[in-house]
N, C-alpha and C positions, 0 to 999 in steps of 0.2 A: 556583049552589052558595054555601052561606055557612053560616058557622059559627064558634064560639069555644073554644078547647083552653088547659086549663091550658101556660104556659111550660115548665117542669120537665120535664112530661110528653114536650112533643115535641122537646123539645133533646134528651133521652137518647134518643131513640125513632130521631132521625136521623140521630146519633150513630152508632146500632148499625149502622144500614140502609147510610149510606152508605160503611163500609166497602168494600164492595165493589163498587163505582163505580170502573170502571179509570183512574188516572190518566191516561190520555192512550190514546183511542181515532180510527181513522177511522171508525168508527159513533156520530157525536155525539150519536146519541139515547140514547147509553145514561148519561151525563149526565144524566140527569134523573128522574127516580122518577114514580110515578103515587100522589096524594094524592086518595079516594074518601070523600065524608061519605054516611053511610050508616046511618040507625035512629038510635044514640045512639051511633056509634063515627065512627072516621072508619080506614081500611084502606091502608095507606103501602105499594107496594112498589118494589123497585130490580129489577134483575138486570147481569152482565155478560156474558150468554148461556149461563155456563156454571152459574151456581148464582143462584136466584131467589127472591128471598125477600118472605116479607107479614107487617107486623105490623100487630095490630087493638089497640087506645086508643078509650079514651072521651072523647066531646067532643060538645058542645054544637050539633046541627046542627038549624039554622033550614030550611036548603032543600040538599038531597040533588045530589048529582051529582061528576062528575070532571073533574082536570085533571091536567096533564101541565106538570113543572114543575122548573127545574133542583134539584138536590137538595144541593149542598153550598154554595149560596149562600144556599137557604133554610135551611140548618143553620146559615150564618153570621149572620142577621139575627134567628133564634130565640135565640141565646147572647148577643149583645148589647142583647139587647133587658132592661130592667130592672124588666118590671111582670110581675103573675101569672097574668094570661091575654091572650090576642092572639087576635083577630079576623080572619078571613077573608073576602074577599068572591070569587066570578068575575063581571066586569063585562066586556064586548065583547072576550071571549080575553086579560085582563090579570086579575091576583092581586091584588087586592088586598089589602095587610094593614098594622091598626091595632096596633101595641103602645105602649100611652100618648102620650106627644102623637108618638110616631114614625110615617110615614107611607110605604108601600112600594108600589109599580105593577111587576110582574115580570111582562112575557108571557110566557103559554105558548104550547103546542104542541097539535098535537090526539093527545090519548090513543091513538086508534086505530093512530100510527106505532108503542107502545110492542110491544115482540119479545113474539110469541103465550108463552103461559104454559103448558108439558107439565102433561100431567096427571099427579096428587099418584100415585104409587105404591101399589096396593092392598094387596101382601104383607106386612103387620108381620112384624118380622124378630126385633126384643125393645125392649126399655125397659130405660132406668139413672134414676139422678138425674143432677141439674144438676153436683151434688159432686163423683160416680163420675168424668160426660164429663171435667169440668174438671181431676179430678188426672192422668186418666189422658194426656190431650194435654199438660198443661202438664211433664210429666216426659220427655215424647216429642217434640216438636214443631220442638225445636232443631237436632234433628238432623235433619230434613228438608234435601234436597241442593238446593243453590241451581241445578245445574248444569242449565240445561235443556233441553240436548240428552239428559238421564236422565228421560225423562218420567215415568214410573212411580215413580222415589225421587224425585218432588218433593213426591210426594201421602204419606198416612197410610196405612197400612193397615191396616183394621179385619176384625178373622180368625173366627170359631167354628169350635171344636174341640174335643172329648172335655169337654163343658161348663165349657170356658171361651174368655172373651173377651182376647183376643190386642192390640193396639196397638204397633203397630212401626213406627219411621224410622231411614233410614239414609243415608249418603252416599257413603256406599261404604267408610271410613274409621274409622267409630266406627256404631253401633249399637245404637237405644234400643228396649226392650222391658216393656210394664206389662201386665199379667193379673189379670181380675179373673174369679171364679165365676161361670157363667151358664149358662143351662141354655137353648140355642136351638137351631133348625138350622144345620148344617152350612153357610157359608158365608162367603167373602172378598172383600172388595171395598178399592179404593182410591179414596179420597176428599180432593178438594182442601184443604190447612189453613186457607183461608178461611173454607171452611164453618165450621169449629170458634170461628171468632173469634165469631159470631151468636149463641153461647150465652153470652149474658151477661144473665145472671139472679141476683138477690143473692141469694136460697131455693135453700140449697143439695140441699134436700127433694125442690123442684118437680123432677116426673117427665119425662123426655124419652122421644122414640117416634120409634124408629127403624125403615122401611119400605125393602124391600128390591126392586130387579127388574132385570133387564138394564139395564145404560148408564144408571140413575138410581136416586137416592135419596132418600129423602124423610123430612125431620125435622118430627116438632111438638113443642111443651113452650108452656107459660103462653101468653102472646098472638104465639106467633111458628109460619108454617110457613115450611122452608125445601126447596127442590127440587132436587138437583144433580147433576151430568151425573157419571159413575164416569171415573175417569184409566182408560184400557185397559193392561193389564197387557202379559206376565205380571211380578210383583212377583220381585226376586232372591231365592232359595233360602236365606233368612236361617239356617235351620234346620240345615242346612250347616256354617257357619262358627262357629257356636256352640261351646267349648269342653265337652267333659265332663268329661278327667282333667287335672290340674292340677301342676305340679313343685312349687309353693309358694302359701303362702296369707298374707297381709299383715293383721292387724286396726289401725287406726290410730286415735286422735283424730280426728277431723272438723276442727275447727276449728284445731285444731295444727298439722294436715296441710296447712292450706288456708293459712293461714299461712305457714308455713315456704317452702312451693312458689311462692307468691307473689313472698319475700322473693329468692328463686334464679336466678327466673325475668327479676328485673329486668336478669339483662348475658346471658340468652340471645340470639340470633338472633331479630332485631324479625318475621324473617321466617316461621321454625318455631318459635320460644317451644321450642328441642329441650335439655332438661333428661333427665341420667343419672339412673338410680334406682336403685342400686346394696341389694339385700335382703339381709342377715345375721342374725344370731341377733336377733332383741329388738331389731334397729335400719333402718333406712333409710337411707344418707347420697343427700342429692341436690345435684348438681352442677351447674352450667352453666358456660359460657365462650364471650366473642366478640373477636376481635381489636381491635375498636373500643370496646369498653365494658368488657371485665375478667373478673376470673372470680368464682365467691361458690359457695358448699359450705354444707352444713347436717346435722343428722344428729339423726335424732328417732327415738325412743323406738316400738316398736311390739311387736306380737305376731304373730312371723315361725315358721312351722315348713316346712321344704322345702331344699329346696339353696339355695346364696348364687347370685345374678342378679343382672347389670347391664344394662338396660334404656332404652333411649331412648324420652318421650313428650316429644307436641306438652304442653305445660303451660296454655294454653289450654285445650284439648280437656278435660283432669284437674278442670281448677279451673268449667267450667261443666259439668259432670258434678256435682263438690262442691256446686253452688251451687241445686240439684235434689234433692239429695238433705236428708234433715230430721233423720236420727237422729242419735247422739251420734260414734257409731263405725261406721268404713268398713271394707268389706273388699274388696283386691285379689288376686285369683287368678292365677297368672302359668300361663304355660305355656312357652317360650322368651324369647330374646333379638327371635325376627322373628314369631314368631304371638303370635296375642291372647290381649289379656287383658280380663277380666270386673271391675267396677267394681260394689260392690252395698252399701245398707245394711244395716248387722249384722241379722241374724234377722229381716227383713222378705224375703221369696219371691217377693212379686210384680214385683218392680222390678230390672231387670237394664240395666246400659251393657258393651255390649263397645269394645274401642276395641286399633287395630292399632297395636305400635311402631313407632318411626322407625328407617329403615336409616341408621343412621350407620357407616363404617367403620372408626375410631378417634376416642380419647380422648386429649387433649393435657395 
């Protein structure tokens, strides 16, 4: 095998891939990616067993063949390397590779150790863009639960229903929700949020294709497919907890809001960030207090209609809800003191945070 690839090219290419290279495995082969030169391309893939992925680039192949070869070390010697294209050779199961007068010998492995590759999924499911995928996880994605004894809230869940598409994470605690129009079958699946990082394509145009079947799924878009195993359900009954009728309705500044809660939030509890929110006519006053730090109050300006509510939120939770959201002005819907409440941009419908308050049982 030998061959020469623009630099550029396969830093960002290994970049994307080696994501998903688990930091620390007892299956050390998964360490390492399988680099194929082949016609005028050269075909990179990784996997961690559970999501597998192939990106195809162009490059310069002199003589065809594979190798098996650690993958984040070859990421490291691509980015330092400081000329515009780098050369490859395989010489007696060792890599060789020239980048200007720099000079590299990395043994591999034999390819055929690397984990068999499922086949790509037949059923198209639907298609978005690059743009669609990325708003809609990047508004969702935070709220994925860390806890992994919740296997099913670790993942996304990507839903169709009455033509539209669903995007929902949650941790049990707060509750992120984006909808977009789409006209497919009827179908739900939970997908690991790795997968979603793969999509990283600057064309926010280029078209992604989404393949659906029991216990896998299968992505293509520009030079990448990607293959991944489904989290097994069933997903909690989001649909559920969802508020519909409301006792008040809060319109605020975005950035006033975000501000102010910030400023309140510095002598709350390092532990809950547990900040009062106390709603009146046309006003908010927000509170906090900790015996070791102080107390600090604020009171901003809004557009309140509903009965007056005092309310306990994590302030955390509020201010990275804010920090996702893009319009000018916020609207909070309350419903009680201990149920939720709905977090949304003004007159946009597609994008919903629900988030539960905190039990606190008084106010000093």
């Amino acid at each position: 095998m030998e061959f020469k690839i623009k630099r550029n090219i396969l830093a960002k290419t290994l970049g994307n891939v080696v994501k998903i290279i688990p930091p620390k495995s007892t299956y050390t082969i998964l360490q390492n990616i399988i680099i194929e030169a082949k016609g005028n391309n050269l075909l990179i893939q990784a996997t961690d067993l559970d999501v597998f992925v192939k990106k195809v680039i162009p490059a310069e192949v002199k003589d065809e063949g594979r190798v098996l070869i650690p993958g984040k070390k070859l990421l490291e010697i691509t980015r330092e390397s400081s000329i515009d294209d780098i050369a490859f050779k395989l010489q007696e199961l060792k890599l060789q590779i020239v980048a200007g007068n720099a000079k590299f010998s990395i043994p591999s492995l034999d390819y055929q150790e690397f984990p068999e590759v499922p086949q790509f999924p037949e059923k198209k499911w639907f298609d978005l863009t690059v743009g669609e995928a990325q708003t809609m996880i990047e508004s969702t994605v935070f709220m994925v639960a860390k806890d992994m004894s919740r296997r099913p809230m670790n993942g996304i869940l990507m839903q169709m229903q009455d033509d539209e598409l669903r995007v929902v994470a949650t941790d049990g605690a707060r509750l992120a929700m984006h909808t977009l129009e789409k006209k497919a079958p009827k179908e739900e699946i939970i997908l690991a949020t790795k997968v979603f990082e793969l999509i990283d394509v600057d064309d926010p145009e280029e078209k992604v294709e989404l393949y659906a079947e029991e216990r896998m799924m299968g992505i293509k878009f520009a030079d990448t497919t990607v293959i991944a195993r489904l989290i097994e359900g069933p997903y909690p009954n989001y649909e559920g907890v969802i508020p519909k009728t409301f006792v008040g309705t809060c319109t605020i500044e975005r950035d006033v809001f975000e501000g102010a809660l910030k400023r309140v939030a510095l002598v709350a509890s390092p532990h809950i960030k547990n900040v009062k929110f106390d709603f009146a006519e046309n006003k908010v006053r927000l509170s906090a207090s900790s015996p070791d730090i102080g107390e600090a109050q604020e009171q901003v300006s809004c557009l309140y209609d509903g009965e007056s509510l005092g309310v306990w939120f994590n302030a955390n939770f509020i201010l990275e809800i804010l920090r996702h959201i893009s319009t000018a002005d916020v609207t909070l819907q309350l419903t009680s003191t201990s149920t939720a409440a709905l977090v949304k941009p003004k007159d946009v419908g597609n994008l919903t945070y629900l988030l539960m308050p905190l039990r606190i049982d008084s106010w000093e």
